[in-house]
C-alpha positions, 0 to 999 in steps of 0.5 A, a space after each residue: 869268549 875271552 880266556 885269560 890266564 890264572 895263577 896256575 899253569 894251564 888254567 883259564 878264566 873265561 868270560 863271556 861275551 853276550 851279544 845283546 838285542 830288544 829278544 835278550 842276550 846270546 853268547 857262545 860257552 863252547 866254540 872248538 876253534 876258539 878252544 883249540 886256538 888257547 890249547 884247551 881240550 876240544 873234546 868232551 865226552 860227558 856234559 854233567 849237572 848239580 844242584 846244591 839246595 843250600 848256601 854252604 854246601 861243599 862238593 869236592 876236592 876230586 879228581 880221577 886217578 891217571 889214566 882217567 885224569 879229566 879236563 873240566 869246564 865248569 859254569 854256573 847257572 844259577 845262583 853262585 860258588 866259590 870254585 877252587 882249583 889245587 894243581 897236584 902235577 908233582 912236575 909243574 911249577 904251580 904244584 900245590 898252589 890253589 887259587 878261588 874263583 866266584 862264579 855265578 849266573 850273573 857273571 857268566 863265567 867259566 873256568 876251566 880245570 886242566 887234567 891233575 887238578 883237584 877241584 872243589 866248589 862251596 856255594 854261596 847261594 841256596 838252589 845253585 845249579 852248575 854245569 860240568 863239561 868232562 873230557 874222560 867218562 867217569 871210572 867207578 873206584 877211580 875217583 881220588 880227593 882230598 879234605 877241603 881243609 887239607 893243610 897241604 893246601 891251605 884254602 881259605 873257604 868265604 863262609 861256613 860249610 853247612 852241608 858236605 857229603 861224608 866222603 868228603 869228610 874222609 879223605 886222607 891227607 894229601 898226597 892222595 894215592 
């Protein structure tokens, strides 16, 4: 794996490295030594699955409310989004800065979100299927979010939001409590 830094503090792009021969390819999407060596999160304790049938679907911006903040390891595979990340750590130099990244089973990338980001994905294809390692379970009435098009923000979006669930729709303005 190869982890580069994003624009925003903490964040990493990862590609993968396959090893191919004549059966296929093989690569590594999670190694804890390779992680611990980049000072990620090693421990993850729910392994999480979607499927968004339509191009246009929009799923997020979420988070969960401290002490349930969560680190995010995030693949696609199959089909392809436009993940975004917003830093909303009022003590970090990258706070409120958001940065897109496309991510598909073609590319075989990963990105990971570090605890006090908000993140969010729009598809690009129909029958997009995403995988989500998380480091904290999930806490019912914990989850915090904000609108997709909060001005806070300022997200550009590549293409039209055709399907986006009403919580979704209704969260308030930035900051969120």
């Amino acid at each position: 794996m190869r982890f580069k830094d994003t624009s925003l503090r903490d964040a990493k792009f990862i590609e993968l490295e396959p090893f191919g021969d004549p059966r296929g390819a093989f690569a590594r999407t999670f190694c804890e030594k390779e992680f611990a060596a980049n000072g990620l999160e090693t421990q993850y304790v729910q392994h999480s699955f979607s499927v968004s049938r339509s191009k246009g679907t929009l799923r997020g911006m979420h988070m969960q409310r401290a002490p349930y903040l969560e680190e995010k390891l995030v693949r696609v595979t199959r089909g392809a989004i436009y993940d975004v990340i917003v830093d909303v750590r009022p003590e970090s130099p990258t706070y409120l800065k958001h940065e897109g990244f496309e991510l598909s089973a073609e590319c075989r990338c990963q990105l990971y979100v570090p605890k006090g980001f908000l993140h969010g994905f729009l598809t690009l294809q129909d029958d997009t299927e995403v995988l989500y390692l998380i480091s904290e379970f999930y806490q019912p009435g914990q989850d915090r979010g904000a609108r997709y098009d909060d001005p806070a923000f300022g997200i550009h979006w590549p293409g039209d939001i055709a399907v986006i669930a009403d919580k979704d729709l209704n969260w308030p303005p930035f900051p969120i409590g």
